[in-house]
PDB file of N, CA, C and O in Angstrom:
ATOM      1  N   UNK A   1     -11.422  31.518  35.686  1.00  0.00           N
ATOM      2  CA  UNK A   1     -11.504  31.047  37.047  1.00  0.00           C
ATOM      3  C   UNK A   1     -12.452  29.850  37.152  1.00  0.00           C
ATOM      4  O   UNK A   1     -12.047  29.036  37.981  1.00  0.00           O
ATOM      5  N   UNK A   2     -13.443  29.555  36.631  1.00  0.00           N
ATOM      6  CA  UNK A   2     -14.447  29.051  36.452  1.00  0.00           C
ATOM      7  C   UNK A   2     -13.837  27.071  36.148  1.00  0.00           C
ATOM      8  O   UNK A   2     -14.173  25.962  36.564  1.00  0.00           O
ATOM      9  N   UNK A   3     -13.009  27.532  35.380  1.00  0.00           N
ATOM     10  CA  UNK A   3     -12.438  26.229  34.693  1.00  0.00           C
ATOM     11  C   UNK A   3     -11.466  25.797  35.896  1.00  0.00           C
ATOM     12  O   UNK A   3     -11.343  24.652  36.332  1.00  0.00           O
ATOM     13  N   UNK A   4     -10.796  26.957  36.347  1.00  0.00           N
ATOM     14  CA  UNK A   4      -9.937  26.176  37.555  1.00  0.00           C
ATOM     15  C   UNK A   4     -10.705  25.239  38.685  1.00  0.00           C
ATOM     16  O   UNK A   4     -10.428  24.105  39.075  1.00  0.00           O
ATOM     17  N   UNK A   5     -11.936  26.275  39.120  1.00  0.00           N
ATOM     18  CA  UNK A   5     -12.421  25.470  40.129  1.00  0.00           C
ATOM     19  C   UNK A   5     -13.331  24.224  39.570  1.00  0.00           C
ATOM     20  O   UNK A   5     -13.758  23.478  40.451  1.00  0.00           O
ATOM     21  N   UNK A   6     -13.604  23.977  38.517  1.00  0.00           N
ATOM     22  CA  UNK A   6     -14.085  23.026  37.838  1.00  0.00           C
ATOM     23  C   UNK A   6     -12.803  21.854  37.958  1.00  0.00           C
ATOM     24  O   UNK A   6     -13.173  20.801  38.477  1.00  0.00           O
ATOM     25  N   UNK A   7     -11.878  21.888  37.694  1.00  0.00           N
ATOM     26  CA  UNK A   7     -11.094  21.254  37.852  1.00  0.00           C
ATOM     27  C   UNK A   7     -10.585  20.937  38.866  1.00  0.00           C
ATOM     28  O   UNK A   7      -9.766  20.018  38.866  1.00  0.00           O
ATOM     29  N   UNK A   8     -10.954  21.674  40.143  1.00  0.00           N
ATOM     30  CA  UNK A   8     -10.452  21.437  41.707  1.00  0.00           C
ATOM     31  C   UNK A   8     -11.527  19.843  42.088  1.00  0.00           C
ATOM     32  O   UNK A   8     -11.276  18.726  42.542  1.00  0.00           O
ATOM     33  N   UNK A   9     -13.075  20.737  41.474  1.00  0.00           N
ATOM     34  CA  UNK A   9     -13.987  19.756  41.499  1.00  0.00           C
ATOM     35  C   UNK A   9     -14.038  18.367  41.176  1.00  0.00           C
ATOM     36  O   UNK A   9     -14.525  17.366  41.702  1.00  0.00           O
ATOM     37  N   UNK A  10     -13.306  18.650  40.026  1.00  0.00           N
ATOM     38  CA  UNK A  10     -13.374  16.955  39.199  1.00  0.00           C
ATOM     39  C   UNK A  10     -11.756  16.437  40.107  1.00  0.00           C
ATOM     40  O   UNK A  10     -11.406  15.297  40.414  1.00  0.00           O
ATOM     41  N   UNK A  11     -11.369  17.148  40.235  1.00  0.00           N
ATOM     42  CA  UNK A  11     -10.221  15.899  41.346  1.00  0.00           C
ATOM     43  C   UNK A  11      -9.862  15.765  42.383  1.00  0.00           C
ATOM     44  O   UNK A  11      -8.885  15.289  42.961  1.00  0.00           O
ATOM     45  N   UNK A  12     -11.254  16.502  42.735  1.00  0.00           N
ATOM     46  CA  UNK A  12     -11.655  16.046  44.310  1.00  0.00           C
ATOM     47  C   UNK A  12     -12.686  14.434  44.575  1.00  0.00           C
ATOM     48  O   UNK A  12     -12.764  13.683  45.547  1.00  0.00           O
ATOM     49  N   UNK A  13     -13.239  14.415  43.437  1.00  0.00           N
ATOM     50  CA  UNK A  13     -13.540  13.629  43.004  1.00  0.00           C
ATOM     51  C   UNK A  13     -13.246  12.105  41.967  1.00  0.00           C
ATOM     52  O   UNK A  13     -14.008  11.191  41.653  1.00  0.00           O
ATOM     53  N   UNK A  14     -11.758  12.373  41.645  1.00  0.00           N
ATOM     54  CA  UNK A  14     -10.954  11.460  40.806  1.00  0.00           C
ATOM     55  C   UNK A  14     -11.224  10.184  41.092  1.00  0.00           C
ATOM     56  O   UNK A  14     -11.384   9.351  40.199  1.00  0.00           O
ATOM     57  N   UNK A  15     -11.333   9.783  42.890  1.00  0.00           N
ATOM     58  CA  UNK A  15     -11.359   8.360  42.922  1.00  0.00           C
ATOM     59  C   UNK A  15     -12.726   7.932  43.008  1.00  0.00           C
ATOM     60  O   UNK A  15     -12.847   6.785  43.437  1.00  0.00           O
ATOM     61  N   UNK A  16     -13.988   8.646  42.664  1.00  0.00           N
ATOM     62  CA  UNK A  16     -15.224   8.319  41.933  1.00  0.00           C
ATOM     63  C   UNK A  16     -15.213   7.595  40.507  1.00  0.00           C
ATOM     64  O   UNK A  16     -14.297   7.826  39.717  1.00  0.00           O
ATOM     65  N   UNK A  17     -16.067   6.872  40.250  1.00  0.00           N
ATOM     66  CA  UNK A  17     -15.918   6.135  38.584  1.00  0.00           C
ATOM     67  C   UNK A  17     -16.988   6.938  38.058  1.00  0.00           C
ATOM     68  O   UNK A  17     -18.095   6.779  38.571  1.00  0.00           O
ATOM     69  N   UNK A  18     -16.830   7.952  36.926  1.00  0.00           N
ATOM     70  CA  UNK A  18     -17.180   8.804  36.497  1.00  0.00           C
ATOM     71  C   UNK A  18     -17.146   8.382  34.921  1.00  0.00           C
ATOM     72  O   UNK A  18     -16.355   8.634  34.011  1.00  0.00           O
ATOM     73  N   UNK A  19     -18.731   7.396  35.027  1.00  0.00           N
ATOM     74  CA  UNK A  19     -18.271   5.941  33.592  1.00  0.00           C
ATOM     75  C   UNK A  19     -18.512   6.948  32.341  1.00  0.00           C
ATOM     76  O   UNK A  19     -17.775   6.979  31.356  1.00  0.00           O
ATOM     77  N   UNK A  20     -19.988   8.004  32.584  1.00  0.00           N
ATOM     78  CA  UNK A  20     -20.234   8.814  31.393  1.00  0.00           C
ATOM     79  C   UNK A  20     -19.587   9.565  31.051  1.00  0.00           C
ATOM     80  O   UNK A  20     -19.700   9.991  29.902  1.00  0.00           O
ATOM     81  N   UNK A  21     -18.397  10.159  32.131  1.00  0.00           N
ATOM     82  CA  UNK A  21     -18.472  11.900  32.057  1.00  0.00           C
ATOM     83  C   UNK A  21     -17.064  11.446  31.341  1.00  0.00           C
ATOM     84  O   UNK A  21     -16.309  10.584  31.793  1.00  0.00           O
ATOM     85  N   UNK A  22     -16.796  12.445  29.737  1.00  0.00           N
ATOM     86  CA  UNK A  22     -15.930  12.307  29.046  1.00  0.00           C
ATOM     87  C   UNK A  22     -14.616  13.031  30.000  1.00  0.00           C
ATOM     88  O   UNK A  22     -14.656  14.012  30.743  1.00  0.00           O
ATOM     89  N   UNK A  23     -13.300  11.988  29.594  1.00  0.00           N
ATOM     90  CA  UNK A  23     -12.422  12.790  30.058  1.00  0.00           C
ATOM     91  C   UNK A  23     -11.902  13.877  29.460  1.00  0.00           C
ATOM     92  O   UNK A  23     -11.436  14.739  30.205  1.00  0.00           O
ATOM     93  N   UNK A  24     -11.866  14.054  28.253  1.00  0.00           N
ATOM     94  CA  UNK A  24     -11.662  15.312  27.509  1.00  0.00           C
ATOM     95  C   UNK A  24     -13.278  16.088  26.736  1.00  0.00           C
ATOM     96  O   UNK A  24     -13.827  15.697  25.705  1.00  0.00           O
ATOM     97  N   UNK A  25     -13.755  17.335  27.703  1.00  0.00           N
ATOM     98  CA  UNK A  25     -14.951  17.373  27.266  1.00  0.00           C
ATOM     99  C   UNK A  25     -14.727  18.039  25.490  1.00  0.00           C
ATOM    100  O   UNK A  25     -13.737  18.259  24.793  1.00  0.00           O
ATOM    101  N   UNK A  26     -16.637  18.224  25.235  1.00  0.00           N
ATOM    102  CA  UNK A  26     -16.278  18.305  23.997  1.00  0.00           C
ATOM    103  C   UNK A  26     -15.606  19.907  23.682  1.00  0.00           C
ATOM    104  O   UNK A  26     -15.580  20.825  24.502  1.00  0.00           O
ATOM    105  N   UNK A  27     -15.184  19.943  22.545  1.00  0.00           N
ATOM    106  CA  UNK A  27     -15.000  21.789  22.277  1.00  0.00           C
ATOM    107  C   UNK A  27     -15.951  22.685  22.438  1.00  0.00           C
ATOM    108  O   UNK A  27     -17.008  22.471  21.844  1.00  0.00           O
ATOM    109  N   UNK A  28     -15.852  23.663  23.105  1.00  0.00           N
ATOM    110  CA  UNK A  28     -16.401  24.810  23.467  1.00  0.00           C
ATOM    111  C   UNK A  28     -17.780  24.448  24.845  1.00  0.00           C
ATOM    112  O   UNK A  28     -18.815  25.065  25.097  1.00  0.00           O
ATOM    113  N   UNK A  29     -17.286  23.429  25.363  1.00  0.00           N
ATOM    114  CA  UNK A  29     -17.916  22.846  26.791  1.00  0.00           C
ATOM    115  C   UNK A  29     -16.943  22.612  28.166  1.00  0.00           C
ATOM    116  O   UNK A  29     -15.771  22.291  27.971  1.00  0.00           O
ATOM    117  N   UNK A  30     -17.380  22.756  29.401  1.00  0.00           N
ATOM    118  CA  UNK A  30     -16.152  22.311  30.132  1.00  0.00           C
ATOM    119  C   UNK A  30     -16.393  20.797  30.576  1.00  0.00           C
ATOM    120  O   UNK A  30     -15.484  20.092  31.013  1.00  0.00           O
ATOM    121  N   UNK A  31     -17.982  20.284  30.387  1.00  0.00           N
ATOM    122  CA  UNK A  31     -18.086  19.116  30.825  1.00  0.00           C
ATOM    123  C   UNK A  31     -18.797  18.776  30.061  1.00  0.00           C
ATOM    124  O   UNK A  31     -19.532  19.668  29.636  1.00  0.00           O
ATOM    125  N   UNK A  32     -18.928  17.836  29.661  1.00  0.00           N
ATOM    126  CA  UNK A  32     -19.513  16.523  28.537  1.00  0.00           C
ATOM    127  C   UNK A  32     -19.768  15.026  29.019  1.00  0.00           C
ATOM    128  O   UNK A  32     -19.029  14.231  29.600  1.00  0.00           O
ATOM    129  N   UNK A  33     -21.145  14.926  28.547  1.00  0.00           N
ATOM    130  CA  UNK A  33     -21.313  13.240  29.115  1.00  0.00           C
ATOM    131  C   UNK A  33     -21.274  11.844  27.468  1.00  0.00           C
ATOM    132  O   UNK A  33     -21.996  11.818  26.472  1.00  0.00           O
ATOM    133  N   UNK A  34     -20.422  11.158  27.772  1.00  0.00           N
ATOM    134  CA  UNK A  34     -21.063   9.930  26.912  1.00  0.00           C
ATOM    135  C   UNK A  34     -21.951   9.621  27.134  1.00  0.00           C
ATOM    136  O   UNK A  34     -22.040   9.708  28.359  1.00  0.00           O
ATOM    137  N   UNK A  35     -22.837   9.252  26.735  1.00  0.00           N
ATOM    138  CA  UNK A  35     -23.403   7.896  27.127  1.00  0.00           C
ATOM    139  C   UNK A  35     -23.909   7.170  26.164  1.00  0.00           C
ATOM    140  O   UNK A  35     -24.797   7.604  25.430  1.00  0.00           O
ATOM    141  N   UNK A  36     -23.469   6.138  26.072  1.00  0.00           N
ATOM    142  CA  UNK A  36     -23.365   4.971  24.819  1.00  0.00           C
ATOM    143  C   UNK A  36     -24.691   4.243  25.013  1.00  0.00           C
ATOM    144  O   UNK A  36     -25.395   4.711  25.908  1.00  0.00           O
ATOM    145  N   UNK A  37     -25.137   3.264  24.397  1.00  0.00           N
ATOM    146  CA  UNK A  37     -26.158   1.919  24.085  1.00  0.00           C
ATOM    147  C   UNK A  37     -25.801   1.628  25.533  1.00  0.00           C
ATOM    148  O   UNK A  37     -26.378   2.145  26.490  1.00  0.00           O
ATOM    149  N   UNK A  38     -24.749   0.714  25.618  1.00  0.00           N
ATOM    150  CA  UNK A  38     -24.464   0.165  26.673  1.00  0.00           C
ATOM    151  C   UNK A  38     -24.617   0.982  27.908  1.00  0.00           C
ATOM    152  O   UNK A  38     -25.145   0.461  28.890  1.00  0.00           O
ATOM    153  N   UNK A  39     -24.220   2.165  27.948  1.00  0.00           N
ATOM    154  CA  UNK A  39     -24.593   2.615  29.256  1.00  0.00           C
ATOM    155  C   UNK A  39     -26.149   2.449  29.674  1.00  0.00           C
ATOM    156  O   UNK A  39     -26.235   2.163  30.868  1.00  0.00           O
ATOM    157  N   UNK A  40     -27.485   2.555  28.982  1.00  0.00           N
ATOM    158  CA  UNK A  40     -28.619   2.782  28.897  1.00  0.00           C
ATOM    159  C   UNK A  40     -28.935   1.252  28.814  1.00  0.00           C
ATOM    160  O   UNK A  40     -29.968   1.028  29.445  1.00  0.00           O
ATOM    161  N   UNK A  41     -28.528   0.379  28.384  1.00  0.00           N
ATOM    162  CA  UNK A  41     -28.779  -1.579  28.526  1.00  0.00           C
ATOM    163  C   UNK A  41     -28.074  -1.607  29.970  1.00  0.00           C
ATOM    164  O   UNK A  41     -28.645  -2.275  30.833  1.00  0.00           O
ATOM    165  N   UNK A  42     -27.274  -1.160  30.200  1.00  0.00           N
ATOM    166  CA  UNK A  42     -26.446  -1.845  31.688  1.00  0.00           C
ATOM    167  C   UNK A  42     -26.814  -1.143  33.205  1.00  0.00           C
ATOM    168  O   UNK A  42     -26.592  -1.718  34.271  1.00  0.00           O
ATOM    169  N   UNK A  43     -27.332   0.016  33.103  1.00  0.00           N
ATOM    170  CA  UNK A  43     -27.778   0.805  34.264  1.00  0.00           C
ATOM    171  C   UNK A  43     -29.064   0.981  34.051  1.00  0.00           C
ATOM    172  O   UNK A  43     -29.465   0.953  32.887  1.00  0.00           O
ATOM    173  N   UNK A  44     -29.840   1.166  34.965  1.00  0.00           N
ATOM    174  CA  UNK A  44     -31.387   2.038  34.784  1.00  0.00           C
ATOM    175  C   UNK A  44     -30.814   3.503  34.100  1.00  0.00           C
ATOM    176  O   UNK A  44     -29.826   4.226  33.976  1.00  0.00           O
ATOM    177  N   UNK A  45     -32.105   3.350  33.797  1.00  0.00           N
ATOM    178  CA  UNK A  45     -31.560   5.062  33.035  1.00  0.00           C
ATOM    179  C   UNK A  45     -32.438   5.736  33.890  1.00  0.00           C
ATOM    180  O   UNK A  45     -32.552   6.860  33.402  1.00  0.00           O
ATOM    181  N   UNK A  46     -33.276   5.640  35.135  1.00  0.00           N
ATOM    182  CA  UNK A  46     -34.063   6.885  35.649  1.00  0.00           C
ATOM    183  C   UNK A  46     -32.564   6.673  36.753  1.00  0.00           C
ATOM    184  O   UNK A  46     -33.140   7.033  37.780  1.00  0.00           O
ATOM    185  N   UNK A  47     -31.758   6.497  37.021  1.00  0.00           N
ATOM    186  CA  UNK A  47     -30.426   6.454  37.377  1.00  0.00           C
ATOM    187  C   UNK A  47     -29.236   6.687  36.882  1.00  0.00           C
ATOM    188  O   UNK A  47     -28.194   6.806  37.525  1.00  0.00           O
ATOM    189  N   UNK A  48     -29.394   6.760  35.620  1.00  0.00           N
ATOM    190  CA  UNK A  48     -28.874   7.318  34.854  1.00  0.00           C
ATOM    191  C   UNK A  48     -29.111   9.277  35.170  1.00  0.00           C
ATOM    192  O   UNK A  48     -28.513  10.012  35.956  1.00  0.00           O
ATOM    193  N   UNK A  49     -30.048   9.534  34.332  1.00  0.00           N
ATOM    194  CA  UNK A  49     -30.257  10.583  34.905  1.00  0.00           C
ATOM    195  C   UNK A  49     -30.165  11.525  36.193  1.00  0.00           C
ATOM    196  O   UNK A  49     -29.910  12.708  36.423  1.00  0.00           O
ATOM    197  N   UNK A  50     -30.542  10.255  36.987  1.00  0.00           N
ATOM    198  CA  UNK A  50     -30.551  11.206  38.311  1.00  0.00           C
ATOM    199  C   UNK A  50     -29.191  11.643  38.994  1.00  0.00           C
ATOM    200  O   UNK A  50     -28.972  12.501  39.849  1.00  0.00           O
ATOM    201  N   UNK A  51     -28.219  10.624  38.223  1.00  0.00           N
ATOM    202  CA  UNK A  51     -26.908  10.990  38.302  1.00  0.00           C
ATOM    203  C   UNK A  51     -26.433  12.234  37.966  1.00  0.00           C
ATOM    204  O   UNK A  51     -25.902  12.936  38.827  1.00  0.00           O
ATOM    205  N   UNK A  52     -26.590  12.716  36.464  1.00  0.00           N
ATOM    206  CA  UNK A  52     -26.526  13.569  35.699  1.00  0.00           C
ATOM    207  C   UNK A  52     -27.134  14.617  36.505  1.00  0.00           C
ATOM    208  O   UNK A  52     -26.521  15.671  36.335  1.00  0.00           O
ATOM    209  N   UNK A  53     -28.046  14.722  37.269  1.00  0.00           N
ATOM    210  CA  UNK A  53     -28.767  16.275  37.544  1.00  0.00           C
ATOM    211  C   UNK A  53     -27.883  16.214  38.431  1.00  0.00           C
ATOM    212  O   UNK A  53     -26.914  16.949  38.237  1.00  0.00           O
ATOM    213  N   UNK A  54     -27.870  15.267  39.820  1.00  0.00           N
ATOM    214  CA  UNK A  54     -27.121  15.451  41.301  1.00  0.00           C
ATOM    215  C   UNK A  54     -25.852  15.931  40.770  1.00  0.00           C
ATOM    216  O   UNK A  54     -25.124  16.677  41.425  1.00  0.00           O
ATOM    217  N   UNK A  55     -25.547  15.488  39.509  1.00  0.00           N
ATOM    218  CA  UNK A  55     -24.153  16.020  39.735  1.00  0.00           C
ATOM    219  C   UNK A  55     -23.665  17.421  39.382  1.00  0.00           C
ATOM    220  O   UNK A  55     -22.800  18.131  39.894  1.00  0.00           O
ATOM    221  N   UNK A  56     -24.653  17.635  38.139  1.00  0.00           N
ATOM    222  CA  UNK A  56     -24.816  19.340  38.086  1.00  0.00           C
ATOM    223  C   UNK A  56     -24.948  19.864  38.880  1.00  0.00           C
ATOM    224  O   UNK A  56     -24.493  21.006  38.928  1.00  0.00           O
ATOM    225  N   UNK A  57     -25.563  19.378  39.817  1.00  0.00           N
ATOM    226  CA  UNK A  57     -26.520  20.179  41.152  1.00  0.00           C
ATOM    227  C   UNK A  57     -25.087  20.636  42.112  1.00  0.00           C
ATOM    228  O   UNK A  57     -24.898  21.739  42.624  1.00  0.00           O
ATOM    229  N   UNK A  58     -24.215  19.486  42.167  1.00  0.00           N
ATOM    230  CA  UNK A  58     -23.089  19.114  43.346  1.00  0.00           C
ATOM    231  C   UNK A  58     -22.468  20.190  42.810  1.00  0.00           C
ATOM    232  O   UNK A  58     -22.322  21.139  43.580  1.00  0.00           O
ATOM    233  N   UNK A  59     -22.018  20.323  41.584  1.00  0.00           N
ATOM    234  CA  UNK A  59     -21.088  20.598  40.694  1.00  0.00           C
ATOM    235  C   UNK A  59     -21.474  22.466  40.899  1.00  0.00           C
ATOM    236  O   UNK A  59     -20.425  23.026  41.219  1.00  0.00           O
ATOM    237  N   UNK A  60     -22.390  23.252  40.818  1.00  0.00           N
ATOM    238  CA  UNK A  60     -22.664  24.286  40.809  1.00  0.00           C
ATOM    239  C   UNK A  60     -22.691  24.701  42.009  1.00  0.00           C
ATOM    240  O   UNK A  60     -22.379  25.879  42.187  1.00  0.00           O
ATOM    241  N   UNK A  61     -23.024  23.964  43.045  1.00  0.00           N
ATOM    242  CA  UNK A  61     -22.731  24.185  45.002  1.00  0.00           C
ATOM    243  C   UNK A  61     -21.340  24.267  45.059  1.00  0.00           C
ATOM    244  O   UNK A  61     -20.895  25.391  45.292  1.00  0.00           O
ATOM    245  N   UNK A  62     -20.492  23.299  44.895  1.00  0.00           N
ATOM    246  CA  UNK A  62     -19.041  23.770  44.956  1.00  0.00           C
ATOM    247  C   UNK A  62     -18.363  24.360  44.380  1.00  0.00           C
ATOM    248  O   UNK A  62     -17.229  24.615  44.787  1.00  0.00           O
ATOM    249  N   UNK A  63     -18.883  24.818  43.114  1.00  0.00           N
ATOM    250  CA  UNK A  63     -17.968  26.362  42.717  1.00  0.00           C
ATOM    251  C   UNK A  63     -18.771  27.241  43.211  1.00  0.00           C
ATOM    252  O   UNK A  63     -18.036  28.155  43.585  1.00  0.00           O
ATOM    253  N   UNK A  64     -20.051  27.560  43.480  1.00  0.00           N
ATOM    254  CA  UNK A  64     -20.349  28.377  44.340  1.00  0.00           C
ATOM    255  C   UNK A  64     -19.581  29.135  45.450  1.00  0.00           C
ATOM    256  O   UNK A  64     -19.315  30.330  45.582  1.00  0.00           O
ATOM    257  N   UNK A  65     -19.206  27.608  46.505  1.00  0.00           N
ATOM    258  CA  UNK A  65     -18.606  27.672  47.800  1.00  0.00           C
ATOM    259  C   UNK A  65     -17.334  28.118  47.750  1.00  0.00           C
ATOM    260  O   UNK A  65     -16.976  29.017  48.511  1.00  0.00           O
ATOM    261  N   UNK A  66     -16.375  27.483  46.740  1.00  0.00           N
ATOM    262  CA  UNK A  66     -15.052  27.644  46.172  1.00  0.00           C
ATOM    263  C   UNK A  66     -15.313  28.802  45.983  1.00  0.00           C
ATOM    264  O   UNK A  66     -14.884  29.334  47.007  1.00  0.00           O
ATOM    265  N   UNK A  67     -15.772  29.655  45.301  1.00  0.00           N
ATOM    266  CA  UNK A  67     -15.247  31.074  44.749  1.00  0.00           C
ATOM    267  C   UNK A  67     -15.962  32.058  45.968  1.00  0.00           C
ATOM    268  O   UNK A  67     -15.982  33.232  45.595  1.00  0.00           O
ATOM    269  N   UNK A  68     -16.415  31.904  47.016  1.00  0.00           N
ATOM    270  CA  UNK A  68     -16.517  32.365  48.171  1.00  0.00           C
ATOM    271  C   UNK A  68     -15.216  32.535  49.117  1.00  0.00           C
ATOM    272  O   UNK A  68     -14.568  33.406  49.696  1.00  0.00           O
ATOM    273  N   UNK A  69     -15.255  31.038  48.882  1.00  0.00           N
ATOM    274  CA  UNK A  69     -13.743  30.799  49.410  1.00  0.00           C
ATOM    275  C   UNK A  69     -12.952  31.428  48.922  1.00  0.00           C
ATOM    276  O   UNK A  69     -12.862  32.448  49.606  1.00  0.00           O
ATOM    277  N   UNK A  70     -12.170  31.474  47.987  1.00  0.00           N
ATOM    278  CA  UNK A  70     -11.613  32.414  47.446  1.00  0.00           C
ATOM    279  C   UNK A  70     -11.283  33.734  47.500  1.00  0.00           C
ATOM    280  O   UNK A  70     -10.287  34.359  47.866  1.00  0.00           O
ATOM    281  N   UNK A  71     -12.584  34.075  46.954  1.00  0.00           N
ATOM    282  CA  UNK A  71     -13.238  35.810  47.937  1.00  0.00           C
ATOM    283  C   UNK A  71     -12.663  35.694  49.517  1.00  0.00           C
ATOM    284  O   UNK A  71     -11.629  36.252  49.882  1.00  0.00           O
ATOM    285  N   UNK A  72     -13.224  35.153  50.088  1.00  0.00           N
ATOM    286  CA  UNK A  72     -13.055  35.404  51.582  1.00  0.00           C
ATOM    287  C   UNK A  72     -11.345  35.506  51.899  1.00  0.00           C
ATOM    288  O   UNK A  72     -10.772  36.458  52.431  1.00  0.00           O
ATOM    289  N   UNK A  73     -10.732  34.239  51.408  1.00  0.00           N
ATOM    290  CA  UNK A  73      -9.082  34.412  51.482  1.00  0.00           C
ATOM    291  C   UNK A  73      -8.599  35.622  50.735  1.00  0.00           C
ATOM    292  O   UNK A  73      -8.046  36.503  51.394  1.00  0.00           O
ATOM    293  N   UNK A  74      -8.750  35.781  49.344  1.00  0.00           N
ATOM    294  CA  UNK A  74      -8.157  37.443  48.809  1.00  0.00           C
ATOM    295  C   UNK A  74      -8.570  38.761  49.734  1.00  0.00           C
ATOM    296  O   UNK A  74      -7.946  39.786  49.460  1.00  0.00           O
ATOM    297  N   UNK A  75      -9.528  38.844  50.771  1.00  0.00           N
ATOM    298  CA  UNK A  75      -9.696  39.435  51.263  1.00  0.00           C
ATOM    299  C   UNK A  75      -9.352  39.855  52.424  1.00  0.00           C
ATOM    300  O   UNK A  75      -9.356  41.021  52.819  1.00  0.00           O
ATOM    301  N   UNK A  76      -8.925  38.523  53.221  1.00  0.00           N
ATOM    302  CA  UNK A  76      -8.073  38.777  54.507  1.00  0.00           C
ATOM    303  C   UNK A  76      -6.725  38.397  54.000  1.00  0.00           C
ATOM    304  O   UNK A  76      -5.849  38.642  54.829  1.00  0.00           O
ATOM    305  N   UNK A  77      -6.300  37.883  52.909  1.00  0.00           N
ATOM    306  CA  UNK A  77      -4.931  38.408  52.337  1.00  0.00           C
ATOM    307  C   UNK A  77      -4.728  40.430  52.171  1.00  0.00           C
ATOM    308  O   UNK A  77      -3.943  41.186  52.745  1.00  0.00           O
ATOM    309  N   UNK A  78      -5.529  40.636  51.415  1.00  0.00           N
ATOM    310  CA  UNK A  78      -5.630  42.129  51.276  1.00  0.00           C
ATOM    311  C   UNK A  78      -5.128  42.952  52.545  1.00  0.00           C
ATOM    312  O   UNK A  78      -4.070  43.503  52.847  1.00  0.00           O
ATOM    313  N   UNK A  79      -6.132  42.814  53.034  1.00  0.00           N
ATOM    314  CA  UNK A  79      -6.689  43.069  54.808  1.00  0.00           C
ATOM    315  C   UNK A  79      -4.755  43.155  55.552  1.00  0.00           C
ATOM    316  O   UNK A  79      -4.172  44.110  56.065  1.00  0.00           O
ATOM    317  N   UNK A  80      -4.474  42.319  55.397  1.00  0.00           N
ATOM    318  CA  UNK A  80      -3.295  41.825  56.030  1.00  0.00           C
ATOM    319  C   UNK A  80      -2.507  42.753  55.360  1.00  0.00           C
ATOM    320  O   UNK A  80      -2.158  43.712  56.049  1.00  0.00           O
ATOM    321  N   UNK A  81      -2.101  42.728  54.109  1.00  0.00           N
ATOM    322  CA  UNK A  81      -1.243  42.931  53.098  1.00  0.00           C
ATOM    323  C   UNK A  81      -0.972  44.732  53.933  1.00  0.00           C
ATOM    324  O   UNK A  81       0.111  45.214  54.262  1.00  0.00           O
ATOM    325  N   UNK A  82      -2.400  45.386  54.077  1.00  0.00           N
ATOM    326  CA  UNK A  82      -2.305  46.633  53.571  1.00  0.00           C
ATOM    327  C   UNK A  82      -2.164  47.332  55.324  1.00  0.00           C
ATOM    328  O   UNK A  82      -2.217  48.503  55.698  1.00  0.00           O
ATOM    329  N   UNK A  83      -2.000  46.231  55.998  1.00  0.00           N
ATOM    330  CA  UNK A  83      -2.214  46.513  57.437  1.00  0.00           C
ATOM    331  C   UNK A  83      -0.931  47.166  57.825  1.00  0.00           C
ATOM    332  O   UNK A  83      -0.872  48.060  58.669  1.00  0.00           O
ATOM    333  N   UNK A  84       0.390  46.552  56.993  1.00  0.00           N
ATOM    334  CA  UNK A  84       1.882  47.346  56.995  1.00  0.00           C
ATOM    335  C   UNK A  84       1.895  48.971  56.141  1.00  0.00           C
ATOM    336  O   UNK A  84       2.848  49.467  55.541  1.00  0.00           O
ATOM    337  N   UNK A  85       0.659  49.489  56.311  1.00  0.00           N
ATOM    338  CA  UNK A  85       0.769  50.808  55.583  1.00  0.00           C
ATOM    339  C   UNK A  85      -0.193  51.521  56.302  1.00  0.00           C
ATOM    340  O   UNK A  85      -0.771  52.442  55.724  1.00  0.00           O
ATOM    341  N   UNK A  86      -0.527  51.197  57.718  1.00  0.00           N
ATOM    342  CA  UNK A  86      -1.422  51.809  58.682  1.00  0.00           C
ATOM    343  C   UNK A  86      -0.451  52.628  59.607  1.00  0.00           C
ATOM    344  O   UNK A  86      -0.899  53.280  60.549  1.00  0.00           O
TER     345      UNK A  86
END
């Protein structure tokens, strides 16, 4: 489940330029950052970074919220479902 909403995440976000974040992360990770020479010569890197945390940060709030969400809909699906057996 984890990977789905990870993936809701990243393409909710698609039309962001997401220069570090590999598009195929590495094996046995769901997200992976490049970051080359050039990234660290062409950007600040205390911007660099601060990218990197906000986005963990973003990134762990909305699967948070998402799998609430979730919860909350399987539940008044349920709710509903079982209401034809009252």
């Amino acid at each position: 489940m984890k990977k789905f909403l990870y993936r809701i995440f990243v393409n909710r976000r698609a039309e962001m330029s997401f220069q570090v974040l590999r598009r195929k992360p590495v094996q046995g990770y769901d997200i992976s950052f490049l970051i080359t020479n050039y990234h660290c010569e062409d950007m600040h890197k205390h911007k660099l970074i601060d990218f990197i945390v906000q986005f963990m940060e973003d990134i762990d709030k909305e699967i948070s919220e998402l799998k609430i969400s979730v919860n909350t809909r399987g539940r008044l699906v349920a709710t509903e479902f079982l209401k034809q057996f009252i």
